[in-house]
N, C-alpha and C positions, 0 to 999 in steps of 0.2 A: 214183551209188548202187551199194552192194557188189552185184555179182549173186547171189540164190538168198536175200535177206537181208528178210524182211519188216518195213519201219519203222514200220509202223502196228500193230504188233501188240506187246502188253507181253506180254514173257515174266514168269512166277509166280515170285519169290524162291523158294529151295529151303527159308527157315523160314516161309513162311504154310501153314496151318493149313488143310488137306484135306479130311479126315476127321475124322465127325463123327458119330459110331457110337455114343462115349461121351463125347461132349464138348458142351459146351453151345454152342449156335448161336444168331447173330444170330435166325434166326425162331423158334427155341426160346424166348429171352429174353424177345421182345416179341411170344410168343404169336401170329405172325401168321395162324395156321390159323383162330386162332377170329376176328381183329380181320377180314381180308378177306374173311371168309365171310359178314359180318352184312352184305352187301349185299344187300339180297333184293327188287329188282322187283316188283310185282305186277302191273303193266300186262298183259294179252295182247292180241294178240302184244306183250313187249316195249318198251317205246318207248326209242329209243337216246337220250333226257337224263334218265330218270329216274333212270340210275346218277348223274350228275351233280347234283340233287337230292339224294339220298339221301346222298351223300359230304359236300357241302356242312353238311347239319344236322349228321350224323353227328362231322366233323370239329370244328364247331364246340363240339359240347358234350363233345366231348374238351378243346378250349381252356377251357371252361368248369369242364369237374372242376379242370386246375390255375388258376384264377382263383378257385376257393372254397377249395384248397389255400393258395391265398399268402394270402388276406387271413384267413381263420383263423390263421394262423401270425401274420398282423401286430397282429390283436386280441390275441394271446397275448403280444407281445411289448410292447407297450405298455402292456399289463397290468402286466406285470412289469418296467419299467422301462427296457427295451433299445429305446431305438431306434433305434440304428442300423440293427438287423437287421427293426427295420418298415419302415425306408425302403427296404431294399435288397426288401423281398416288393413292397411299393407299386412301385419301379421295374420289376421284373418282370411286374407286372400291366397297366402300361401299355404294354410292350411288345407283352403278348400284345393287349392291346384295340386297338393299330395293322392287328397280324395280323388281325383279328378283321374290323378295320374293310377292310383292305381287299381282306377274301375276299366282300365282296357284288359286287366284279367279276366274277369270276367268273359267281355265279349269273344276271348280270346280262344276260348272253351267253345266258338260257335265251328265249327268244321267246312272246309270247302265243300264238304257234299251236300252237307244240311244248308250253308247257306244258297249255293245254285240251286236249291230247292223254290225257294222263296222269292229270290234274287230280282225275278222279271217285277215285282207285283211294284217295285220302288220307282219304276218308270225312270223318269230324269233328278229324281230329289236327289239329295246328295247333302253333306253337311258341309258343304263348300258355300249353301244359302243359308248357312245359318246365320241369323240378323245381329242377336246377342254375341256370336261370337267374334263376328269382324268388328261388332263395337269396342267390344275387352282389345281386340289389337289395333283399333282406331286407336283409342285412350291410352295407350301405350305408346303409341308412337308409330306405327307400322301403316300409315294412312296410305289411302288408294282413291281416289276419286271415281276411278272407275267402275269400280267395284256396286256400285249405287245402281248402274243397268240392272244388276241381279235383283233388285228388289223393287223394282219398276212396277211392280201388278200388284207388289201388295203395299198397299200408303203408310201402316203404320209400323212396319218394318224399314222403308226408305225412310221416313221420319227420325226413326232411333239411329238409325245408320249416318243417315245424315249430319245429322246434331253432331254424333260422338268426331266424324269428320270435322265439322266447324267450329268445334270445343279447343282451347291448348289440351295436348297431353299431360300426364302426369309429368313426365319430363319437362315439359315446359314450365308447369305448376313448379315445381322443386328449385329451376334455375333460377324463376323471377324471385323467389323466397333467399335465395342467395343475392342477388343482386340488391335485395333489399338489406341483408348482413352485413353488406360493404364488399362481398367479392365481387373482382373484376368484370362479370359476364359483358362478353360484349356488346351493344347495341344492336349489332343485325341480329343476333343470338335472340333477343328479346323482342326484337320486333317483326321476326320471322313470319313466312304465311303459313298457320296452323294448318291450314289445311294440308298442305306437302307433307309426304314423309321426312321422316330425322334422319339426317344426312351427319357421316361423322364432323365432325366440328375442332380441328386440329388447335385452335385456339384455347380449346376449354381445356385441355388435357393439362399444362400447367399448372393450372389454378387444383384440379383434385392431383396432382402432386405436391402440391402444398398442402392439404388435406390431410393426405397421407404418409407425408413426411413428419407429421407432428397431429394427432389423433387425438392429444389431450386437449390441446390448443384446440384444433377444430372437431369437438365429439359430435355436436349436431351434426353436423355438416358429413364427417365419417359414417356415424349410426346410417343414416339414412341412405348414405353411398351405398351403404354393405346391403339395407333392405331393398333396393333397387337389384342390385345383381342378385339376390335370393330369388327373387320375381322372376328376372332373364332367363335364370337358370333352371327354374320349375317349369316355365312356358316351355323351354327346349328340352325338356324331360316329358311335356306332354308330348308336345310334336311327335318326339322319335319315339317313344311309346305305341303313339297313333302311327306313324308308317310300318313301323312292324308287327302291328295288328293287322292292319288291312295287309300286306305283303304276307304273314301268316293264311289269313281266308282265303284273299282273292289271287295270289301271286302277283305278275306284272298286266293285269287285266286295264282296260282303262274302266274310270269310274264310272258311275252312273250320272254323273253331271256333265260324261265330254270332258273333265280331264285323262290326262294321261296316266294317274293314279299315283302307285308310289314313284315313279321321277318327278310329280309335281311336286309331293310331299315332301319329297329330298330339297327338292330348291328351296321349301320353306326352310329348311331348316340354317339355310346361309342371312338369314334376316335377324336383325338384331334392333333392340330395343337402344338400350344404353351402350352404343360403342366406345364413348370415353373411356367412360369406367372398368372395361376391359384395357382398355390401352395404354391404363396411366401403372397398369400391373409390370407392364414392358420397362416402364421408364421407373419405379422404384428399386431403388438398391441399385443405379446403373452409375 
C-alpha cells in the first residue's frame, strides 16, 4: 500500500453537485423534512419499537397510494382498449404486493411484550380504517357499502372510498373489454350495479373454458386470466401473512378497532376477487 494514501476513502468527482443554495436536492425533491417528521411516538417515556410500528403502517400505505395509482391507470386502460399497458400496471402491482407481503417480517420481530408496552397509546385506530386499503379491495371487486360509516369524519377519505365504491372494478374493466372481443359476456354481467360486490357468476365460467381450452387462439384473453389470479393470489398471501403476524404479537386478543382480531381476519380470508377463474380450473381437463 502507497504510504499517506487512504484506500477506503472515495474521493468526490470535481463535477458532483455541492451546492445547493439554488438548486434542487434529493431532500428538496422528495420532501423529506415533512415525510421523516410524521413519525410521532406517543408512548411516554418513548418506547424504542414504536418508531418500528409506526414506519411499518406508515410505509405500507405509501405502497398502497402507488397500488391504487397502477390499477386506476389499468381500469383506464382497459377501458380504452390498451392492454398492453394494463398488463404492465398489473405487473407492477404485484411486485409491490411481494414488497408488501414480505414487510410483515419485519413487524414480526415486534414481541408480545414490547408491543403491550405501547399498545394502549393506539386507542381505537386500527388498519381496519385504512382508506387506501379498502379502496385497492373496492377496485378489485370486494365492495361493501357499508364500510363508508368508517370514514364518516374524515371527507377526503370517504371521498376516495367512495369513488373506488362507484368506479367498475378491474374485473368489470376486463369483462366489458371481452364483450367488446366478441366474447359472450352476458348483459346482466355488464350492466351489473358496480357498486355490489362480485358475486360468482356461473355463466361466465364457459366462456374462460374456452379460453383455456385453446390459449393460442385466445392469448389476450388467457395472459390476462393468469395476471388476474397472480393478483388473487398475492392479495391472499398478504392477508395470511397479516393474520399470522398479529396472531404471532397479540394472540387471540380483539383489535384495537372492536374487531375480533385474528377470527375477523380468517373470514377475510374466504373473499375472493375472481372466482371464475378459479372454477374454470375445476372444469379443464374434465
Amino acid at each position: 500500500m502507497t504510504e499517506g494514501v487512504d484506500r477506503n476513502t472515495r474521493t468526490i468527482e470535481g463535477s458532483v453537485v455541492t451546492d445547493f443554495t439554488d438548486r434542487m436536492s434529493y431532500g428538496g425533491y422528495l420532501d423529506l423534512e415533512t415525510l421523516l417528521s410524521a413519525q410521532r411516538p406517543l408512548s411516554d417515556p418513548e418506547h424504542h419499537d414504536e418508531l418500528l410500528f409506526i414506519i411499518q403502517h406508515q410505509t405500507t400505505e405509501l405502497w398502497l397510494k402507488l397500488v391504487l395509482h397502477e390499477l386506476s391507470a389499468a381500469c383506464g386502460f382497459l377501458r380504452d382498449g390498451q392492454l398492453a399497458r394494463a398488463l404492465k400496471c398489473i405487473a407492477r402491482v404485484k411486485h409491490i404486493q411481494k414488497t408488501l407481503t414480505e414487510q410483515w417480517s419485519v413487524l414480526a420481530t415486534l414481541t408480545p411484550a414490547e408491543y403491550a408496552q405501547f399498545r394502549g397509546v393506539l386507542g381505537n385506530s386500527s388498519g381496519f380504517q385504512s382508506a387506501q386499503y379498502r379502496a385497492v379491495e373496492f377496485t378489485l371487486g370486494n365492495k361493501n357499502a357499508g364500510m363508508l360509516r368508517v370514514f364518516e369524519a374524515d371527507p377526503s377519505a370517504h371521498a376516495l372510498v367512495k369513488a373506488a365504491l362507484e368506479a367498475p372494478s378491474l374485473y368489470d374493466e376486463f369483462l366489458r373489454m371481452l364483450a367488446r372481443a366478441g366474447y359472450r359476456i352476458p348483459t346482466e354481467v355488464l350492466d351489473r350495479d358496480v357498486t355490489k360486490a362480485w358475486t360468482f357468476t356461473p355463466e361466465l365460467v364457459p366462456i374462460f373454458v374456452e379460453v383455456y381450452a385453446d390459449p393460442q387462439t385466445h392469448w389476450t384473453a388467457y395472459e390476462t386470466c393468469e395476471e388476474l389470479v397472480d393478483l388473487e393470489d398475492n392479495f391472499h398471501l398478504w392477508r395470511f401473512r397479516h393474520l399470522k403476524t398479529v396472531e404471532r404479537i397479540i394472540g387471540f386478543k380483539t383489535g384495537t378497532g372492536g374487531s375480533s382480531g385474528v377470527p375477523f381476519l380468517q373470514r377475510a380470508l374466504e373473499l375472493t376477487f375472481f372466482p371464475e377463474l378459479f372454477a374454470v380450473r375445476t372444469e379443464i381437463g374434465s
